[in-house]
N, C-alpha and C positions, 0 to 999 in steps of 0.2 A: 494560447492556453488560457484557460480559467484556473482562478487559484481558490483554494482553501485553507484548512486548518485540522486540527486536530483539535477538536474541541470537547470538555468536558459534559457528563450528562447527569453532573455532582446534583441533587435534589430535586429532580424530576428528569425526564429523558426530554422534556417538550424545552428545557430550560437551554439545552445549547442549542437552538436555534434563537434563541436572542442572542446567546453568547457570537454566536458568529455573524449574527447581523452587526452586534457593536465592534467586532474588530475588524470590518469588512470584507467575509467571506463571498466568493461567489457559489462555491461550491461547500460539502461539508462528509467531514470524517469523524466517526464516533464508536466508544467502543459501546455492547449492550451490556455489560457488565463489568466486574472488577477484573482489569487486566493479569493480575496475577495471582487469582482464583476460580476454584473449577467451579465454583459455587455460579447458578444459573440465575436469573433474575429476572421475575415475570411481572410485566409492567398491565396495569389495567386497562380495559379498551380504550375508555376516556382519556387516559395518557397517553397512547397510543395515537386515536384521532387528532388530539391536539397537536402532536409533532407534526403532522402530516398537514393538518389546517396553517397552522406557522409558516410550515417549509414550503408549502402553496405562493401563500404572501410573500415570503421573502425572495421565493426564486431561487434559491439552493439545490444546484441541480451539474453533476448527481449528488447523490448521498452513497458513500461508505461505510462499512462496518470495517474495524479491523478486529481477528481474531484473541481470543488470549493471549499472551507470550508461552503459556506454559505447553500451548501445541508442540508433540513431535510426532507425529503423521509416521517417521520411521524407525520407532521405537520397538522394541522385541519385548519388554516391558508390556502385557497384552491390558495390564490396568492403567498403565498410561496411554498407552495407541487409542485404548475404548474411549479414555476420556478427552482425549486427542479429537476422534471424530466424531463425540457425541458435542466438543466444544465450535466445532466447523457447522453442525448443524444447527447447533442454537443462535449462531450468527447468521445463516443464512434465511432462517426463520423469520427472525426480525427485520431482514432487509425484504422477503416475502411481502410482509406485514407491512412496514410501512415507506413499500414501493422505491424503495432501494437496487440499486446496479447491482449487487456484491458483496462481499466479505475480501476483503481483503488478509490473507494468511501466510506467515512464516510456517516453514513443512520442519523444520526439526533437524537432528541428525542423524547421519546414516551408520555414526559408531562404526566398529570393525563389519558391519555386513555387504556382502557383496551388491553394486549398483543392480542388479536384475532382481533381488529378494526387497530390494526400498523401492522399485519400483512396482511391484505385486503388492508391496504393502499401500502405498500412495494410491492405487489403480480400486484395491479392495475398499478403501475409507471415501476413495471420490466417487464412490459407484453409491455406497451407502445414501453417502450425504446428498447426491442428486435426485436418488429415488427418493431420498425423506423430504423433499421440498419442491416447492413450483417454480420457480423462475429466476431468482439469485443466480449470481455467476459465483463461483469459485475464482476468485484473484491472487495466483500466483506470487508472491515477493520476491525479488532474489534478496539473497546472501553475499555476507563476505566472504562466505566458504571458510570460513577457520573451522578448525577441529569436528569436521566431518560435517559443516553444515551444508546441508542440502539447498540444489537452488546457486551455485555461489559461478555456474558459468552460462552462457545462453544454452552449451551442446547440453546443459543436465534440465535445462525447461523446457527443450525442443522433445527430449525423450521422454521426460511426463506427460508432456500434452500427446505425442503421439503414443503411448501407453495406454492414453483415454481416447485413441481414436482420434484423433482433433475433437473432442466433442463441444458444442457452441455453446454451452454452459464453464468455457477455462476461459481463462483470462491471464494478464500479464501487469504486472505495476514494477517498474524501474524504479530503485532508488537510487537517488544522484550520489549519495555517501557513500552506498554498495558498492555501485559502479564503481569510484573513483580507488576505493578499495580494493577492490580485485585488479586494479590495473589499467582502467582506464582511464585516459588524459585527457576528461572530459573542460579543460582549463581555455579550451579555443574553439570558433567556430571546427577549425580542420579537425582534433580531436573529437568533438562531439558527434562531426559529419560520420567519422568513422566508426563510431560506435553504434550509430543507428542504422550505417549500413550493413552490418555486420547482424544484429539483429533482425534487420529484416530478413538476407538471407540466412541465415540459419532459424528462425523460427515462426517470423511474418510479423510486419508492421501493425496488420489486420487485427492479433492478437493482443495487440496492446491496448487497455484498457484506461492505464492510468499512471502517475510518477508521485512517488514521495520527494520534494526537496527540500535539501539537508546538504549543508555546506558539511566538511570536516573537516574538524580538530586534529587528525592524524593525518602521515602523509602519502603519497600515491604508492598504491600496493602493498598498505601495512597489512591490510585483514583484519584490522581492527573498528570496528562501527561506533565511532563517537560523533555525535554530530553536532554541530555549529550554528549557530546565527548565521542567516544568508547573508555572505560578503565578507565575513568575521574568521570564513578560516580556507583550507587549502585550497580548494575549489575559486575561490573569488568570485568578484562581481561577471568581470567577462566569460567565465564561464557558464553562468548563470542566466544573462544575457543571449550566449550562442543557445543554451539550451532551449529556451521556452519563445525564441524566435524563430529555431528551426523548421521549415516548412511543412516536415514529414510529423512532426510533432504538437503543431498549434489548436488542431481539434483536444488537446487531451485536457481531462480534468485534473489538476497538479495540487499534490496536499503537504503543508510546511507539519515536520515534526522536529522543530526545531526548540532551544532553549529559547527564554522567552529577555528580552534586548530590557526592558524593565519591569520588575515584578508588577505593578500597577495596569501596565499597558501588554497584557500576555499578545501576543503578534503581530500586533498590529503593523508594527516598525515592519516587521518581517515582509509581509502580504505589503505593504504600501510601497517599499523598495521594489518586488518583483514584480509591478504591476509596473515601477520606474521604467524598469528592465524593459519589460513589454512592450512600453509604448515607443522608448526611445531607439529600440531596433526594429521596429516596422514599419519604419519610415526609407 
């Protein structure tokens, strides 16, 4: 695995590519706007170029978008569904732009309507957002699945992506905190083995594009998504360890959206430990 960060794009978008060079990213995740506004943010060429001339140098590679938070993809609500999939397009846009894998996106919830109506809705906004753009992938998240969240088992990402055909614009990103939320005991190599087995058959290993890790605060199978400092909560170091040494798993690109170990030094602690991890189980 290659690690990353979630890094800011506070005063110019060209600026967290320093940012992740000083806390030793390999790879880099970014939002293009304010996470929890629908408001869009149109960066100049020049700023634009210079991201791309940076992220050259530094070797950052890939590069993610993640979407708003305020997506829900299965909303009945048609003023939020619109701006739902006009905010998947403005990400996907930007990764277009500046030669980006992806957007990486939470789909929302499915509230009281039936799985076959949130699937027609998911199928109508990913059909949109693909014809409005050239090459970006569409990155799947899962969920904890609480309170109707969409996304919260592998059988409900196998039936979106086959809703869209398999088409080779989907993607997949695990989060280690989801995961361990909805039930999996991803704390040992044997847990972890099984969870990826389990993935593979029912949706394809193929499909996976990428992994959020995020220790948690909460314990196995709460449903609850709080997440931890790697090592600092239920998950632990050996799990973290099985993870990002697994064999089916060491191609991916792995992004920390974790709390930061001390305000001065936002992740580094984080990314130096899993790189610990890394090296001391591939031997």
């Amino acid at each position: 695995m290659k690690f990353g960060a979630h890094v800011s794009i506070s005063g110019a978008i060209h600026l967290a590519i320093d940012r992740a060079v000083r806390i030793g990213c390999e790879c880099l995740q970014i939002f293009v706007g304010s996470p929890r506004m629908w408001r869009e943010i149109i960066y100049s060429d020049a700023n634009l170029d210079l991201f791309i001339e940076k992220r050259e140098k530094a070797k950052l590679d890939p590069l993610v978008a993640h979407t708003v938070y305020l997506i829900n993809l299965g909303s009945a609500n048609m003023e939020v569904y619109g701006k739902s999939t006009g905010a998947l397009i403005h990400a996907l846009k930007a990764m277009d732009r500046l030669h980006g894998l992806g957007a990486i996106t939470h789909l929302g919830s499915r509230g009281e309507r039936s799985w076959s109506d949130v699937l027609a809705r998911l199928r109508a906004a990913f059909v949109v957002a693909l014809e409005a753009t050239d090459r970006a992938m569409i990155i799947v998240e899962n969920s904890v699945g609480a309170g109707g969240q969409i996304g919260g088992t592998f059988e409900e990402i196998r039936d979106i992506l086959a809703a869209m055909d398999w088409h080779p614009r989907l993607g997949v990103c695990l989060d280690s905190c989801h995961l361990f939320a909805t039930g999996w005991d991803i704390r040992t190599e044997k847990g972890v083995d099984a969870m990826v087995r389990a993935f593979d058959k029912t949706v394809g290993l193929k499909r996976l594009q990428a992994f959020h890790l995020n220790d948690s605060k909460m314990p196995l199978g709460s449903k609850v998504d709080r997440h931890e400092n790697i090592g600092d909560g239920r998950i632990g170091r050996p799990g973290f360890r099985a993870l990002v040494n697994h064999p089916k798993l060491r191609r991916l690109p792995a992004f920390i959206e974790t709390p930061h170990f001390e305000h001065d030094v936002p992740d580094r602690r984080n990314l130096d430990l899993l790189k610990r991890l890394r090296d001391s189980g591939s031997h």
